[in-house]
mmCIF file as Biopython writes it, N, C-alpha, C and O atoms, coordinates in Angstrom:
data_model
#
loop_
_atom_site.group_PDB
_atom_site.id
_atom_site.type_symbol
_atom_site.label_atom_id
_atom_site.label_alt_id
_atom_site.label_comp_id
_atom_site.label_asym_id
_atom_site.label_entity_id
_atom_site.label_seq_id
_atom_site.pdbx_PDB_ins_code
_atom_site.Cartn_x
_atom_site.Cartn_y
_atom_site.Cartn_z
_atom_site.occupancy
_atom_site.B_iso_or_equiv
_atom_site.auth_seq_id
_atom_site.auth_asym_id
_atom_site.pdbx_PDB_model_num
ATOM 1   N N  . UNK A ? 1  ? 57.955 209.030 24.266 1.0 0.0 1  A 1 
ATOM 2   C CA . UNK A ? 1  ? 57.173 208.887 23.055 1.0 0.0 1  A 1 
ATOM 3   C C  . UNK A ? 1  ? 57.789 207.775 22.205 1.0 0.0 1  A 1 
ATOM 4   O O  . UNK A ? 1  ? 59.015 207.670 22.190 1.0 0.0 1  A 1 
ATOM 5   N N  . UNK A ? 2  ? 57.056 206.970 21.525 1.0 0.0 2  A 1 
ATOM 6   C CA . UNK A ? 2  ? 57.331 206.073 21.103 1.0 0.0 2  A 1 
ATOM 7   C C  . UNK A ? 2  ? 57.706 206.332 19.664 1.0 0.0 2  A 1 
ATOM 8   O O  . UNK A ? 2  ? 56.997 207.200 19.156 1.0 0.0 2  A 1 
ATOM 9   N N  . UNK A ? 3  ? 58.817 205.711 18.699 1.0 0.0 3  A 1 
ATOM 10  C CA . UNK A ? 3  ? 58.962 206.427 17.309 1.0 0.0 3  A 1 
ATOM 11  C C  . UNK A ? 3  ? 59.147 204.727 16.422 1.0 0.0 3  A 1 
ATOM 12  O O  . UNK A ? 3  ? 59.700 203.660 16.687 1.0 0.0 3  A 1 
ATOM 13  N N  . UNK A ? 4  ? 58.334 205.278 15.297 1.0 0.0 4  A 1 
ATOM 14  C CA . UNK A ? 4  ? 58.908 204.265 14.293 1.0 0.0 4  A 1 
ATOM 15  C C  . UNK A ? 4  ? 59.827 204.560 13.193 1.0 0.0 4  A 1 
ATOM 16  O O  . UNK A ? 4  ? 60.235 205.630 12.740 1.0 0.0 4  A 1 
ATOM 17  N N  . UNK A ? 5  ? 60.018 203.499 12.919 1.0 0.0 5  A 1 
ATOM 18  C CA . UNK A ? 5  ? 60.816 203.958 11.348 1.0 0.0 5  A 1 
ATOM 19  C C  . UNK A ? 5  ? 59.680 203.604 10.170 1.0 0.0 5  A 1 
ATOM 20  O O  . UNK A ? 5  ? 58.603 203.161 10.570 1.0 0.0 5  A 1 
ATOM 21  N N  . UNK A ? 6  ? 59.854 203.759 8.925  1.0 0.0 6  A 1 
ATOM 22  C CA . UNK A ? 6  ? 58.835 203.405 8.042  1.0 0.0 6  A 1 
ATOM 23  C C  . UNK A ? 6  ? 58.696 201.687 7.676  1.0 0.0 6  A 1 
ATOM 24  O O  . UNK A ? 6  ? 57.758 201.225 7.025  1.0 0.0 6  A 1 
ATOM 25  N N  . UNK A ? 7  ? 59.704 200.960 8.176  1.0 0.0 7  A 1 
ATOM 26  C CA . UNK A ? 7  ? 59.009 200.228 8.083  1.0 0.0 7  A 1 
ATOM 27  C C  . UNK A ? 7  ? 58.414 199.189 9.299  1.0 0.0 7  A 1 
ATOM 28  O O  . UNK A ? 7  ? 57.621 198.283 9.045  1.0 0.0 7  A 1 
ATOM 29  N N  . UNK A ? 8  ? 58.851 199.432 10.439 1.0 0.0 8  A 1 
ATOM 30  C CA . UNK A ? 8  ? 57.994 199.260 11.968 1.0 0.0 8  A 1 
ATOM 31  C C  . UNK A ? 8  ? 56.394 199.967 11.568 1.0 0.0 8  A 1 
ATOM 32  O O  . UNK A ? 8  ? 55.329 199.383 11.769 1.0 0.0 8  A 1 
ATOM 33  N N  . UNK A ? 9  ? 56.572 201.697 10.813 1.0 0.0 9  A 1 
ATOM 34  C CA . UNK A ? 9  ? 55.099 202.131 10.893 1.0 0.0 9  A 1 
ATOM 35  C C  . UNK A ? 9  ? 54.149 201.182 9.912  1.0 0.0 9  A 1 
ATOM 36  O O  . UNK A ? 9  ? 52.925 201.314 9.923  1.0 0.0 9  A 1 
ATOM 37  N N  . UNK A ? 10 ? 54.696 200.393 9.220  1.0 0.0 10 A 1 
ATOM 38  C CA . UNK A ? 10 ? 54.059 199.444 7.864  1.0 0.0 10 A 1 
ATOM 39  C C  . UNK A ? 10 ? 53.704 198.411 8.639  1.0 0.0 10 A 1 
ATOM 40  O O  . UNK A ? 10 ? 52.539 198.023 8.720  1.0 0.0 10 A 1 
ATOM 41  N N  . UNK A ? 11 ? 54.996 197.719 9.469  1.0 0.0 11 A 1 
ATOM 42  C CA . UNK A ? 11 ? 54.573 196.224 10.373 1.0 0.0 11 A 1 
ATOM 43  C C  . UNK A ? 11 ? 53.405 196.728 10.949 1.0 0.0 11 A 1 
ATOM 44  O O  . UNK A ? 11 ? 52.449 195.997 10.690 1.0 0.0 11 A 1 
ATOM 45  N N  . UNK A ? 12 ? 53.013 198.042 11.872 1.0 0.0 12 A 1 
ATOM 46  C CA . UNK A ? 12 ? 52.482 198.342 12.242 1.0 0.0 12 A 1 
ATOM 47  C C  . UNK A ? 12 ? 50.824 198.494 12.061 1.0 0.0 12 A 1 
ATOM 48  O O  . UNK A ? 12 ? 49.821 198.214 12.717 1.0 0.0 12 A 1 
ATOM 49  N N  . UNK A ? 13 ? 51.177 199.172 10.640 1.0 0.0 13 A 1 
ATOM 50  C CA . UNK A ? 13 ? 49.615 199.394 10.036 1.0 0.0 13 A 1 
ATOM 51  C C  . UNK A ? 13 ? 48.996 198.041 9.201  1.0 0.0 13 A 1 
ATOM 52  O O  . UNK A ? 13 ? 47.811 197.805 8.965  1.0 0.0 13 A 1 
ATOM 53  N N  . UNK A ? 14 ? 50.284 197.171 8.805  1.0 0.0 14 A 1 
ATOM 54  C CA . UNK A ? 14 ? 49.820 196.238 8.181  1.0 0.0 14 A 1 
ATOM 55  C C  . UNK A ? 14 ? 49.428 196.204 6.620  1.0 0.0 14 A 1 
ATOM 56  O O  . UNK A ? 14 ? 48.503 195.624 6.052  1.0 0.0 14 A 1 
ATOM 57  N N  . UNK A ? 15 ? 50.585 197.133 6.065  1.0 0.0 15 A 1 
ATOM 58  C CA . UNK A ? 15 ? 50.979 197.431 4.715  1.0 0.0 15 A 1 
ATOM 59  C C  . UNK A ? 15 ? 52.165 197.497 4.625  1.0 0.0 15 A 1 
ATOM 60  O O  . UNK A ? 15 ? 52.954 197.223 5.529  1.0 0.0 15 A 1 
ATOM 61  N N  . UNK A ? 16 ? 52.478 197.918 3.374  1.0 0.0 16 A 1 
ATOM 62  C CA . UNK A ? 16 ? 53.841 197.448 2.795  1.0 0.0 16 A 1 
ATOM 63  C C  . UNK A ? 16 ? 54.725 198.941 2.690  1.0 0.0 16 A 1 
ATOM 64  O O  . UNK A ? 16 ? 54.177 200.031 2.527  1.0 0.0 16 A 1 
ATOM 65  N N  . UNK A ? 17 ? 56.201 198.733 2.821  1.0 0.0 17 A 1 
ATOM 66  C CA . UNK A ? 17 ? 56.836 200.081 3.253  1.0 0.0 17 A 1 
ATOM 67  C C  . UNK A ? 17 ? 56.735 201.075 1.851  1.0 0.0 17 A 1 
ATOM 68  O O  . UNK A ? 17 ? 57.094 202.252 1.836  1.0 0.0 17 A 1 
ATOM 69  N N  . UNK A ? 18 ? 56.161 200.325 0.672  1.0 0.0 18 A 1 
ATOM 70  C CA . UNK A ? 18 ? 56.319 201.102 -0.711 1.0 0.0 18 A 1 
ATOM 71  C C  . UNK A ? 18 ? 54.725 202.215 -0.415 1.0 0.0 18 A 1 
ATOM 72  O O  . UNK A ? 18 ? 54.666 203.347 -0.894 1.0 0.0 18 A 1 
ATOM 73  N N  . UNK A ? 19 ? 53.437 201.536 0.534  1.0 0.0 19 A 1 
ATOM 74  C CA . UNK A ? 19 ? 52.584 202.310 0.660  1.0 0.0 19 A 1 
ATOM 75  C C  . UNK A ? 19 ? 52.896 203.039 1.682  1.0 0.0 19 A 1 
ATOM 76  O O  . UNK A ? 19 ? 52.184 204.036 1.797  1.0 0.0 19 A 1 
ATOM 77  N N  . UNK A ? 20 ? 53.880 202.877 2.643  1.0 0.0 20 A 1 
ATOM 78  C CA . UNK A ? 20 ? 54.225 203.852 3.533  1.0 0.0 20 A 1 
ATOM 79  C C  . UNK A ? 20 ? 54.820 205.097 2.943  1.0 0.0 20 A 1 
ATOM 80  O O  . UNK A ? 20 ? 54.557 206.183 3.459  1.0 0.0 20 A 1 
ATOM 81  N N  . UNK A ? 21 ? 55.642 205.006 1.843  1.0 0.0 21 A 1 
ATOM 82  C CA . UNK A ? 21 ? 56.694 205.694 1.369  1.0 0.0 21 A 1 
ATOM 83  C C  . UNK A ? 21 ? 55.959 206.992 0.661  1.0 0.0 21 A 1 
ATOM 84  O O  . UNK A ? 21 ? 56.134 208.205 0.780  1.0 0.0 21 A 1 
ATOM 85  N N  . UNK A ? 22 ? 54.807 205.968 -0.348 1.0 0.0 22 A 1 
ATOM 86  C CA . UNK A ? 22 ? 54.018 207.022 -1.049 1.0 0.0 22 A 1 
ATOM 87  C C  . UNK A ? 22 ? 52.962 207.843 0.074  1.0 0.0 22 A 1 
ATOM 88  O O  . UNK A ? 22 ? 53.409 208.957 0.348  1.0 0.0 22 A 1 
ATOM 89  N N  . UNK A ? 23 ? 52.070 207.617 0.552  1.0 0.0 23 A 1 
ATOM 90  C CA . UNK A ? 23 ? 51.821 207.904 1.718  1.0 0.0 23 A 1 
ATOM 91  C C  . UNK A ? 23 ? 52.235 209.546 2.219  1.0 0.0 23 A 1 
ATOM 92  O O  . UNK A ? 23 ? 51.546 210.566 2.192  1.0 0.0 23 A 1 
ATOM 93  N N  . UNK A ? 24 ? 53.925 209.281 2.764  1.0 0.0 24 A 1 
ATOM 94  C CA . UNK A ? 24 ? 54.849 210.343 3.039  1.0 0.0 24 A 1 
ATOM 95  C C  . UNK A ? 24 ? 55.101 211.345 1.806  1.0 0.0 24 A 1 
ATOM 96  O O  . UNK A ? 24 ? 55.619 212.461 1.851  1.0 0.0 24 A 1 
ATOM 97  N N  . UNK A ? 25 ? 54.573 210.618 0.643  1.0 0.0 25 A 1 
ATOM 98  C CA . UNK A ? 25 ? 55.197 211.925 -0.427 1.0 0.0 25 A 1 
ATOM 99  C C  . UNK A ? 25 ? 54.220 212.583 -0.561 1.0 0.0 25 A 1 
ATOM 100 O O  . UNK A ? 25 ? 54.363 213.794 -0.728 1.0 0.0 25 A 1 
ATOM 101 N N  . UNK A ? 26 ? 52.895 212.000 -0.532 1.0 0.0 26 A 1 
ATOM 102 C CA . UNK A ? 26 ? 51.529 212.504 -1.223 1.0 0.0 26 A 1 
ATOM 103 C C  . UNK A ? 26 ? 51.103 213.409 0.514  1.0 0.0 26 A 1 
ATOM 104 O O  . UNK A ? 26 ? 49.966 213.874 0.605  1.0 0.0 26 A 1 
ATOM 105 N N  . UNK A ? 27 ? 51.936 213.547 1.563  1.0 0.0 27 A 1 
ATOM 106 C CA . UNK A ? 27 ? 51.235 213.911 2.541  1.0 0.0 27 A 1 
ATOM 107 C C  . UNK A ? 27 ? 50.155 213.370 3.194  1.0 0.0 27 A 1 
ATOM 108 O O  . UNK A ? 27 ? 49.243 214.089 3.602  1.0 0.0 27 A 1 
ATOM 109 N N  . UNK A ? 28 ? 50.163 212.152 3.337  1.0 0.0 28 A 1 
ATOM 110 C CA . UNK A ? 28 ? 48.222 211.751 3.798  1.0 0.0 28 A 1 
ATOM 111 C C  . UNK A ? 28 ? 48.640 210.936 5.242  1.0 0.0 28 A 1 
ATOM 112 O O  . UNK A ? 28 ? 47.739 210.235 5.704  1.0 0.0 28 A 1 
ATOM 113 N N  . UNK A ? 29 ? 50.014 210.973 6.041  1.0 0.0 29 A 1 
ATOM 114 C CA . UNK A ? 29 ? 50.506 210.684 6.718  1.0 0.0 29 A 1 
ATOM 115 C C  . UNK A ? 29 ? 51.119 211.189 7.820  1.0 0.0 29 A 1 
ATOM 116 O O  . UNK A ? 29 ? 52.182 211.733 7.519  1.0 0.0 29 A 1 
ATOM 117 N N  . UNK A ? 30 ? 50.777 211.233 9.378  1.0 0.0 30 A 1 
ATOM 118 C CA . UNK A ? 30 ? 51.743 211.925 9.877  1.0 0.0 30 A 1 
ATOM 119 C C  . UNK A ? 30 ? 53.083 211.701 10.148 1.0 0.0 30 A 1 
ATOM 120 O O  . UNK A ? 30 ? 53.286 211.116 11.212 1.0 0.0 30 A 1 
ATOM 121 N N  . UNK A ? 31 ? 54.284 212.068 9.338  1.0 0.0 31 A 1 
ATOM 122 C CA . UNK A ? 31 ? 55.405 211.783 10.004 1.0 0.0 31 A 1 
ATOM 123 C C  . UNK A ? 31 ? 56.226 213.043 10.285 1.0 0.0 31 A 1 
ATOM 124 O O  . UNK A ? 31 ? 55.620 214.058 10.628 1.0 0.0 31 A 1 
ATOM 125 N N  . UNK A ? 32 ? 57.614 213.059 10.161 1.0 0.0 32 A 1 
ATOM 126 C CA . UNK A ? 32 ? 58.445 214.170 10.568 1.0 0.0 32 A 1 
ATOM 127 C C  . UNK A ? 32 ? 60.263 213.346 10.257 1.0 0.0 32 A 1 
ATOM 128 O O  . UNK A ? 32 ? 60.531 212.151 10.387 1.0 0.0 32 A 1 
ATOM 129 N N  . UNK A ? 33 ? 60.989 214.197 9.940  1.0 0.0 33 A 1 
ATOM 130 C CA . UNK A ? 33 ? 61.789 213.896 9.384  1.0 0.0 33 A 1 
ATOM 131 C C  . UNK A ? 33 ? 63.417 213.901 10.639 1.0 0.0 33 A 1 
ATOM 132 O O  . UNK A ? 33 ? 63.862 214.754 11.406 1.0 0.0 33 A 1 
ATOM 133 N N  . UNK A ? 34 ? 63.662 213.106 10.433 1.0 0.0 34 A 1 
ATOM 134 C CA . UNK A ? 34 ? 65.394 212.876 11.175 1.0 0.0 34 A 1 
ATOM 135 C C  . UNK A ? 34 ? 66.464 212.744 10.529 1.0 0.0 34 A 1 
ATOM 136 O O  . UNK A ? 34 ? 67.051 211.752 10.098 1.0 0.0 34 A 1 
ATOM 137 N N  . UNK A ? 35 ? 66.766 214.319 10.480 1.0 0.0 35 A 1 
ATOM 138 C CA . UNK A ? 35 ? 68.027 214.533 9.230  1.0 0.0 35 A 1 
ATOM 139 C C  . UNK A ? 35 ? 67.465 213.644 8.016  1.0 0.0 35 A 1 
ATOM 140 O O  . UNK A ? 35 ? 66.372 214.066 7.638  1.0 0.0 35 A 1 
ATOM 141 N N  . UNK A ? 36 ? 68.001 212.342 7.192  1.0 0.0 36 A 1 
ATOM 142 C CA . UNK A ? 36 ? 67.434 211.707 6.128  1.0 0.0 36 A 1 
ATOM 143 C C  . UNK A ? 36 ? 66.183 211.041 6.349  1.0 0.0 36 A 1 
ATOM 144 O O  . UNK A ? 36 ? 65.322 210.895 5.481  1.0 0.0 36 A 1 
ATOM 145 N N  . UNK A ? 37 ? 66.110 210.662 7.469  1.0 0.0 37 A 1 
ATOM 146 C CA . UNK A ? 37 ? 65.327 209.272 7.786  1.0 0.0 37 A 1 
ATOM 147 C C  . UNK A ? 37 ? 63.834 209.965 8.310  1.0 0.0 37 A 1 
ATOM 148 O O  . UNK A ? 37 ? 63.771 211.049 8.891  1.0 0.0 37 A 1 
ATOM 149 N N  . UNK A ? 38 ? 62.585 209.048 7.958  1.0 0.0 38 A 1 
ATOM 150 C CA . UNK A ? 38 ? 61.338 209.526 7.920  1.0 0.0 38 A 1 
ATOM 151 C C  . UNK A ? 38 ? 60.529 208.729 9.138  1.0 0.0 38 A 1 
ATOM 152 O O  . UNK A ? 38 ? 60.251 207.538 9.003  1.0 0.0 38 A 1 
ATOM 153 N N  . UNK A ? 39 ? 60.277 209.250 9.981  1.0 0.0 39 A 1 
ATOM 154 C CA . UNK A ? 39 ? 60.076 208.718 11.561 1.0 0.0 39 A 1 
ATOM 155 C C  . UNK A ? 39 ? 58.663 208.858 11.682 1.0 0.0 39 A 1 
ATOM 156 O O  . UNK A ? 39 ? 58.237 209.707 10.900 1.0 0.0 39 A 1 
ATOM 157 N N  . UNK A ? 40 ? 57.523 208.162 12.602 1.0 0.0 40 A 1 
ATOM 158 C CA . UNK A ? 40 ? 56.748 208.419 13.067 1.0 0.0 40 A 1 
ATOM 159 C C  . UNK A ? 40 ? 56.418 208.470 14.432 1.0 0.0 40 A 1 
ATOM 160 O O  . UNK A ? 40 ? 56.989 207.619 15.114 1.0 0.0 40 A 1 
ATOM 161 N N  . UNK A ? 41 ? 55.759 209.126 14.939 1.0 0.0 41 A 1 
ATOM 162 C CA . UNK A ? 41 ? 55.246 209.152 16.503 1.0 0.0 41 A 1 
ATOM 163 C C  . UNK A ? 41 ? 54.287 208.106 16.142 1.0 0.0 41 A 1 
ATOM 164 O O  . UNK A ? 41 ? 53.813 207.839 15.038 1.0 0.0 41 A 1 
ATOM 165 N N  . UNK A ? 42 ? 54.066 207.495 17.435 1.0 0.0 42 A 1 
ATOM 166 C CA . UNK A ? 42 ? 52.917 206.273 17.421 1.0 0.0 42 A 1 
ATOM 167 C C  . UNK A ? 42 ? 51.430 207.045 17.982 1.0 0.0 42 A 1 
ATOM 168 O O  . UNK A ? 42 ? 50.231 206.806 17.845 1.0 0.0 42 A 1 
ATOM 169 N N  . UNK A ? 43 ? 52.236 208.076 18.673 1.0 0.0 43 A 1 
ATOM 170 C CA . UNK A ? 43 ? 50.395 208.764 19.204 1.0 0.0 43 A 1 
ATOM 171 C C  . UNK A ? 43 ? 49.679 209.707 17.873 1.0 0.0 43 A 1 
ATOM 172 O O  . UNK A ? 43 ? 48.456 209.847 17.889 1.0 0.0 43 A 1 
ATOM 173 N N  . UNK A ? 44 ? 50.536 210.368 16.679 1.0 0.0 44 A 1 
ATOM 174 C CA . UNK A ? 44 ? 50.535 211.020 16.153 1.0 0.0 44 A 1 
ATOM 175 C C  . UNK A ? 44 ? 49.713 209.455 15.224 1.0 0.0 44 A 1 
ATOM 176 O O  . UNK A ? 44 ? 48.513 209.686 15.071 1.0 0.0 44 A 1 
ATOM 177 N N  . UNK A ? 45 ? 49.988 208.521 14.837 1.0 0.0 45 A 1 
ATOM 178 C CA . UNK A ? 45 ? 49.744 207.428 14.052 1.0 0.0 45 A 1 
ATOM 179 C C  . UNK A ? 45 ? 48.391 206.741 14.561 1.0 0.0 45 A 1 
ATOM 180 O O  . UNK A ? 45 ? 47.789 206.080 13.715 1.0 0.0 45 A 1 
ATOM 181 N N  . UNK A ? 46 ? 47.953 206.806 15.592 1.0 0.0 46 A 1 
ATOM 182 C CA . UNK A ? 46 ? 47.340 205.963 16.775 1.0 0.0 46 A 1 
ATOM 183 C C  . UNK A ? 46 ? 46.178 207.427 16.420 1.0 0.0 46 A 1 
ATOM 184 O O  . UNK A ? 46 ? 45.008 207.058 16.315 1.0 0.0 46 A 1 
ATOM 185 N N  . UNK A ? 47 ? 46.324 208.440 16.302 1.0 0.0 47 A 1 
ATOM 186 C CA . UNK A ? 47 ? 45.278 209.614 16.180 1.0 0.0 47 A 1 
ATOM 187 C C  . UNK A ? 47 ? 44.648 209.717 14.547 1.0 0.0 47 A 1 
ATOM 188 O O  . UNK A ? 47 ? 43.461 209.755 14.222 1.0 0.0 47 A 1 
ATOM 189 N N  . UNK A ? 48 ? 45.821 209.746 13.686 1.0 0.0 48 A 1 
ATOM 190 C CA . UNK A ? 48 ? 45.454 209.527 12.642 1.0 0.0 48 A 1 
ATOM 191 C C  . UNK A ? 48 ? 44.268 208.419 12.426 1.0 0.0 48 A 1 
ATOM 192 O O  . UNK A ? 48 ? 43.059 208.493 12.207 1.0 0.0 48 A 1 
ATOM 193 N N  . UNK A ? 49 ? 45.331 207.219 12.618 1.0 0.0 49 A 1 
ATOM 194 C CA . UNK A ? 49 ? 43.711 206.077 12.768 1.0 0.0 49 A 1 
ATOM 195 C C  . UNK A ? 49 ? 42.426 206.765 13.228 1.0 0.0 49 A 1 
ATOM 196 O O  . UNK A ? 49 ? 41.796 207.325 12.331 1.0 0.0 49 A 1 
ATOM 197 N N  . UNK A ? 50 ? 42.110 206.802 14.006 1.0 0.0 50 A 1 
ATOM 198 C CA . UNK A ? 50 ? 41.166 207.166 15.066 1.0 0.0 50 A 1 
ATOM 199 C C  . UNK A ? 50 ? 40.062 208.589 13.715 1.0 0.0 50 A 1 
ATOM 200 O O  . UNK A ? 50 ? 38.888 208.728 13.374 1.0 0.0 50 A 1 
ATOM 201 N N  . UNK A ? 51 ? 41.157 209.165 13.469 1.0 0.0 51 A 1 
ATOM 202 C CA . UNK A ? 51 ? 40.320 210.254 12.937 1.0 0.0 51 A 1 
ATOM 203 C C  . UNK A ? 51 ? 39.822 209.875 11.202 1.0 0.0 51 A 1 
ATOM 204 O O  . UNK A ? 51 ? 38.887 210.447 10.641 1.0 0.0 51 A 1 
ATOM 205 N N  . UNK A ? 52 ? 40.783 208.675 10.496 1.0 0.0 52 A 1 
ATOM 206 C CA . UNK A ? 52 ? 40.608 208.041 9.386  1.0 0.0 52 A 1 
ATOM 207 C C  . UNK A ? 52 ? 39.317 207.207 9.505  1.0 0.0 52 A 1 
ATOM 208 O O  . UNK A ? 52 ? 38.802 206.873 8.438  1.0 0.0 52 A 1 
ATOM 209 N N  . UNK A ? 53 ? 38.607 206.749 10.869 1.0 0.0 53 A 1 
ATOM 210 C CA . UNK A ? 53 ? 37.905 205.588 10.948 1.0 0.0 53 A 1 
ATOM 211 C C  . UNK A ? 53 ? 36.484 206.817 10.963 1.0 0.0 53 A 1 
ATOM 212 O O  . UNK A ? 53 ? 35.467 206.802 10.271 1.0 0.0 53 A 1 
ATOM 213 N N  . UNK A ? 54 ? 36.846 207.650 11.858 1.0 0.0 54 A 1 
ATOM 214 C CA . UNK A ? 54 ? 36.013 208.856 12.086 1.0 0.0 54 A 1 
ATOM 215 C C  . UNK A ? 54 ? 35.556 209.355 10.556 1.0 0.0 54 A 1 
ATOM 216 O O  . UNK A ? 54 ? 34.537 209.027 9.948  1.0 0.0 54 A 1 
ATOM 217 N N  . UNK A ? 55 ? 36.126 209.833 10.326 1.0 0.0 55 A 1 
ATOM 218 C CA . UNK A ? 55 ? 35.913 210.015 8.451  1.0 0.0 55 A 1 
ATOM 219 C C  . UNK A ? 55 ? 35.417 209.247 7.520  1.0 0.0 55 A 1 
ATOM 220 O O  . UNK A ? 55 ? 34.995 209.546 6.403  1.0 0.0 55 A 1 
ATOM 221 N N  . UNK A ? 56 ? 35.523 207.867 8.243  1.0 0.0 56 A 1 
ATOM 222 C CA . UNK A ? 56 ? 34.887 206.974 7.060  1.0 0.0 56 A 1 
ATOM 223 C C  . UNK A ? 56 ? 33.588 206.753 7.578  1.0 0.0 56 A 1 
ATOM 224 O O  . UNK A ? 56 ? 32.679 206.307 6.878  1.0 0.0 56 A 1 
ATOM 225 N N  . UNK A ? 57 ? 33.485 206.992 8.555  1.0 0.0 57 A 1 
ATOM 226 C CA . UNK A ? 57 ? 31.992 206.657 9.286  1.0 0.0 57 A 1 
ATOM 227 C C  . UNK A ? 57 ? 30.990 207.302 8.805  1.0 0.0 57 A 1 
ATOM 228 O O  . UNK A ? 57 ? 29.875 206.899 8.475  1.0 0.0 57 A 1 
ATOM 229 N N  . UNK A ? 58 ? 31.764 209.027 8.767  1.0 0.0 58 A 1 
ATOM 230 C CA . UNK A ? 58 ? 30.981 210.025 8.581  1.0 0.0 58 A 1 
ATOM 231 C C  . UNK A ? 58 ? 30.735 210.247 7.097  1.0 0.0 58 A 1 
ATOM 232 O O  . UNK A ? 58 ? 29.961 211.054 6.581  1.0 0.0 58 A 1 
ATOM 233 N N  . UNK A ? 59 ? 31.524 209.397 6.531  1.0 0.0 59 A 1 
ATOM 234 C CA . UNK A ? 59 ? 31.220 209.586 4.750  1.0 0.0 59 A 1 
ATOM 235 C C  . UNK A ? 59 ? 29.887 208.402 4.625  1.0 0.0 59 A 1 
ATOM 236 O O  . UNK A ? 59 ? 29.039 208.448 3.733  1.0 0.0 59 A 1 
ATOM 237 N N  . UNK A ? 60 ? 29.921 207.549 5.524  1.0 0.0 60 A 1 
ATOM 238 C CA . UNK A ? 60 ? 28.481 206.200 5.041  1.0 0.0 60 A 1 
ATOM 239 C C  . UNK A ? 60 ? 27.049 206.633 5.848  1.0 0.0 60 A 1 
ATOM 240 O O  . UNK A ? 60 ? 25.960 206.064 5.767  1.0 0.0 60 A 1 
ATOM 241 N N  . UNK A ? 61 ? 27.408 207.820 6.649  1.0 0.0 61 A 1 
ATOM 242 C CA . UNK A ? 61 ? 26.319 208.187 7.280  1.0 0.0 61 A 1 
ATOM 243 C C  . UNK A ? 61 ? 25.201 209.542 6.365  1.0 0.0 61 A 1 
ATOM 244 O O  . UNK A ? 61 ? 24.006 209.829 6.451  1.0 0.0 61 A 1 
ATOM 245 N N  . UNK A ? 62 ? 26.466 210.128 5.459  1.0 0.0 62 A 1 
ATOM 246 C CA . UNK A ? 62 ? 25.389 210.842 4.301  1.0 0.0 62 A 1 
ATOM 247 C C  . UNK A ? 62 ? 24.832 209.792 3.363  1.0 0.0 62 A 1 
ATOM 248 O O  . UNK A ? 62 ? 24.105 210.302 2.511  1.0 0.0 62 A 1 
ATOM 249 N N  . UNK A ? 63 ? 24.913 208.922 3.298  1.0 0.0 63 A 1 
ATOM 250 C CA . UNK A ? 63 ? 24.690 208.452 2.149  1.0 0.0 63 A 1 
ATOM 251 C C  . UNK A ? 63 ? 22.970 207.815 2.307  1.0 0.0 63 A 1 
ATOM 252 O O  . UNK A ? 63 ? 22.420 207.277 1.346  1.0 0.0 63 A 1 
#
């Protein structure tokens, strides 16, 4: 399994590690914690997407 750190998951998503950070506090993120450090799975990140794009679809289709 592939893991990031927060700010590989930012290079990643293509935001900045301060929206990664908040993100992790407000919960709207999947990560998981390593002793201090705040890690992500990439399939866990890679699903999220998937289900964020899903959600937005389904919010322009009531409208």
């Amino acid at each position: 399994m592939q893991r990031f750190t927060a700010k590989e998951a930012a290079e990643y998503l293509g935001v900045h590690t301060d929206t990664i950070y908040t993100m992790v506090r407000q919960k709207e993120i999947p990560h998981f914690r390593l002793r201090r450090r705040i890690m992500f799975s990439k399939p866990a990140i890679d699903g999220w997407i998937r289900n964020q794009e899903y959600e937005s679809t389904k919010d322009t289709e009531a409208i």
